[in-house]
N, C-alpha and C positions, 0 to 999 in steps of 0.2 A: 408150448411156451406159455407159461400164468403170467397174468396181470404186470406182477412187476417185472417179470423178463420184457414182455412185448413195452412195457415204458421205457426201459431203461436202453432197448434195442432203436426207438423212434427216437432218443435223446442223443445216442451214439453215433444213427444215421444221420442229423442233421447235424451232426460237425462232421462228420464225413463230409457232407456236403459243402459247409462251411471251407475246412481245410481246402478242397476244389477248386473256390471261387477265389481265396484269397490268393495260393500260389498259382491257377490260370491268369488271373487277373496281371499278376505284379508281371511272371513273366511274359505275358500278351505287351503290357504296356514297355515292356525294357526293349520287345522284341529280338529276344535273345535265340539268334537260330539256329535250330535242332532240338531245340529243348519245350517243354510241355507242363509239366509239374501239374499236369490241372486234373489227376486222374489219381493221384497217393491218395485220398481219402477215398475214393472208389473202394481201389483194392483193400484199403484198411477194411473197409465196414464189409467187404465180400468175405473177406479171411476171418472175421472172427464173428458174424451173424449171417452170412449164409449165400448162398446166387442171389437171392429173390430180393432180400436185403439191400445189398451191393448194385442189382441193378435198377434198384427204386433211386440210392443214392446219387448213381449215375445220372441218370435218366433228369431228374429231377434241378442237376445239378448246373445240366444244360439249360434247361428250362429258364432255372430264377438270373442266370446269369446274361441268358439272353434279351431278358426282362430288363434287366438294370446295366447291364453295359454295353453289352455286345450282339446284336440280333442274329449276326451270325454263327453262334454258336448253338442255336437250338437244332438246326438238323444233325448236326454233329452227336447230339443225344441219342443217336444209334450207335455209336462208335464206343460210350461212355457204359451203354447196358450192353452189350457184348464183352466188355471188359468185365463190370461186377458178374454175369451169370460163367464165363467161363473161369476167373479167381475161383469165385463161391465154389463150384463144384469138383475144384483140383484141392479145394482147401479142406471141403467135406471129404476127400477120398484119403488125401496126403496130409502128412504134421509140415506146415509153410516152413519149414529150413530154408537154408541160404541155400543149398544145393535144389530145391524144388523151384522154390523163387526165382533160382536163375533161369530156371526151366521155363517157370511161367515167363516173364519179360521177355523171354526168345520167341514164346509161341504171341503173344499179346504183341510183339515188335511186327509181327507179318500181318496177323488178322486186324488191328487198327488201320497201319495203311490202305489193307483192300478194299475196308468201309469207308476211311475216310476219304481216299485219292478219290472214287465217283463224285463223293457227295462236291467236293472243292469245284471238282472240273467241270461238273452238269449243273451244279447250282450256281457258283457262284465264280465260272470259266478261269477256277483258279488262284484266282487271287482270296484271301479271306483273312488278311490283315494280323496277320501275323509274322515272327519271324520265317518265316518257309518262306513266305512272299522275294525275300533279298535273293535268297536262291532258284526260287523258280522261276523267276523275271532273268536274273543271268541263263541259267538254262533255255531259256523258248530265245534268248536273243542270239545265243550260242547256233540255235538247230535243231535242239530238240524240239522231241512234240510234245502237245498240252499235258496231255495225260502221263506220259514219262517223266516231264519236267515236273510234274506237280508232286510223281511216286515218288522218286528217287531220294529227293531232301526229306519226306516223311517217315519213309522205312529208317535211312540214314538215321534220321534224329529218334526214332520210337526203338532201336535198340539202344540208345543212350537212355533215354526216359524211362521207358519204362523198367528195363532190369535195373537202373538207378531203384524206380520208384518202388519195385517188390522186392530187392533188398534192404532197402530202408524199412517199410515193413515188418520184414520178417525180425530186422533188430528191434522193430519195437516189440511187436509180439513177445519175444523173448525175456524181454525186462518188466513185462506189463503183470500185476499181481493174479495168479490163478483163482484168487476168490472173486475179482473184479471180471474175469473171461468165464468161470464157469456160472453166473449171473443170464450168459447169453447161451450156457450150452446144459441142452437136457440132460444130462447126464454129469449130478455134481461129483463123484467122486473120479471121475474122467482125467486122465492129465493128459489129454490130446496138446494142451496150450503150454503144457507145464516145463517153462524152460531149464530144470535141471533135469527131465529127463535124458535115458543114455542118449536116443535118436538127437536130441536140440545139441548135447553135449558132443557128441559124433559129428555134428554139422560144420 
C-alpha cells in the first residue's frame, strides 16, 4: 500500500472508530437490551482495509472510549480485535455479500459472547452498565448462575447485533464507488468491491 493508500486507510480507520463510539455511546446511554451498535465501524474498516486495519480500529476504539466515557469498556477491546481480524480475513477470502455477512454475524454472534461473558463476570462480576445488566440482574435473581446469567442476554443480543451490523455493511459496501474502495485495494483493476458484479448481483 503507497503513501496515499496507507492515508487515506488511517482516515477511513478513524471514522471506523468514530462511527463505534458514537452508536456505543448513544445505545449504552438509552440502555437499550440486546443491542450493541458499537462494533459496525469495526466491521466496516475489517471488510474494506483488511484484519490488521479492523482490529487497530477495534482495539483502539475501546480505548478512546474508555478514556472519555466509560472505563469499563477498555478490557472489552479484546472482544472489538477478534471481531476486526476474524471480518478482515473472511472479507480477504470471500466478496462480503448479504449471504457471507450473514454468515459472518453467526460466527461473530458466538465468539464475542465467549470473550466477552469472562471479561463481564471476572472483571467486573457482571454487571458493566449496560443494557444486558436489566437481564442479568432478572436472571441471577431468577437462579441462575453468574456466568450463565451474564452469557445468555449476550449471545441472545450479538445474533441481533451483530448479523444486524454485517448486513448493514455489506449494503453499504455495495453502494460505495469502486474508485473510492480500490483507493484501499492493491489491485486497481479488481472488482472484488464492485457491486454490479454477477456474485453482489446473485446476492
Amino acid at each position: 500500500m503507497n503513501s496515499n493508500r496507507t492515508t487515506y486507510a488511517m482516515v477511513f480507520a478513524s471514522i471506523g472508530i468514530v462511527i463505534n463510539i458514537v452508536f456505543g455511546t448513544v445505545v449504552s446511554m438509552l440502555k437499550i437490551p440486546l443491542l450493541f451498535l458499537d462494533t459496525i465501524g469495526t466491521i466496516f474498516v475489517a471488510v474494506v482495509l483488511g484484519p490488521i486495519y479492523g482490529a487497530i480500529s477495534g482495539g483502539l476504539t475501546n480505548i478512546i472510549q474508555g478514556m472519555i466515557t466509560n472505563p469499563k469498556s477498555i478490557p472489552f477491546a479484546l472482544v472489538n480485535i477478534a471481531i476486526g481480524l476474524i471480518v478482515g480475513f473472511v472479507a480477504k477470502k470471500y466478496k462480503f455479500d448479504y449471504k457471507i455477512s450473514i454468515m459472518t454475524g453467526l460466527v461473530l454472534s458466538v465468539v464475542a459472547p465467549l470473550i466477552g461473558t469472562p471479561i463481564a463476570v471476572w472483571v467486573f462480576g457482571g454487571l458493566t452498565g449496560d443494557g444486558v445488566d436489566i437481564i442479568f440482574t432478572w436472571l441471577v435473581q431468577s437462579g441462575q448462575k453468574i456466568f450463565t446469567a451474564a452469557f445468555l442476554p449476550r449471545i441472545t443480543g450479538n445474533f441481533i447485533d451483530k448479523i444486524a451490523s454485517c448486513i448493514l455493511v455489506s449494503f453499504l459496501i455495495r453502494r460505495m464507488p469502486k474508485d473510492l474502495l480500490n483507493r484501499f485495494n492493491d489491485k486497481e483493476n479488481s472488482d472484488e468491491y464492485n457491486p454490479d458484479s454477477e456474485d453482489a448481483l446473485d446476492a
